[in-house]
Residue, then its C-alpha position, 0 to 999 in steps of 0.5 A: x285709066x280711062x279711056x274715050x272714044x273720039x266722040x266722047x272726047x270731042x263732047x268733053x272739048x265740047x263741054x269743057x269750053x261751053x260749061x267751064x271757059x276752058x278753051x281748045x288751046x288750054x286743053x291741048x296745051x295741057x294734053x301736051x305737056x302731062x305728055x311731055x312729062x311722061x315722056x321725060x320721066x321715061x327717058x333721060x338726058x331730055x329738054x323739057x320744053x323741046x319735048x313739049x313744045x313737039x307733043x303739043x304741035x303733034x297733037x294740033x296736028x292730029x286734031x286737024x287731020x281728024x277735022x278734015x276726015x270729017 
């Protein structure tokens, strides 16, 4: 696994959408689902889309408060 700093993250999301048209709503949409995946293949008797639907908003949070920590 590989791990990233929060600017090496951002010059990915960056990147991303600059070199390969892959825009911000793709990418967290992605995030939260590989998440959600992980999260349901620890624990059973979970929906699915519940699940993603919830990692994918906490993730849009979480990029918005770092947003207005800058």
């Amino acid at each position: 696994m590989h791990l990233l700093t929060q600017n090496q993250a951002k010059e990915l999301d960056n990147l991303s959408s600059s070199d390969y048209g892959i825009s911000s709503d793709s990418l967290i949409k992605n995030a939260g689902k590989k998440t959600a995946n992980f999260i349901i293949s620890k624990f059973e008797n979970m929906e699915p889309k519940k699940v993603e639907l919830y990692v994918e908003k906490e993730i849009m949070v979480v990029m918005d408060l770092q947003r207005l920590c800058i």
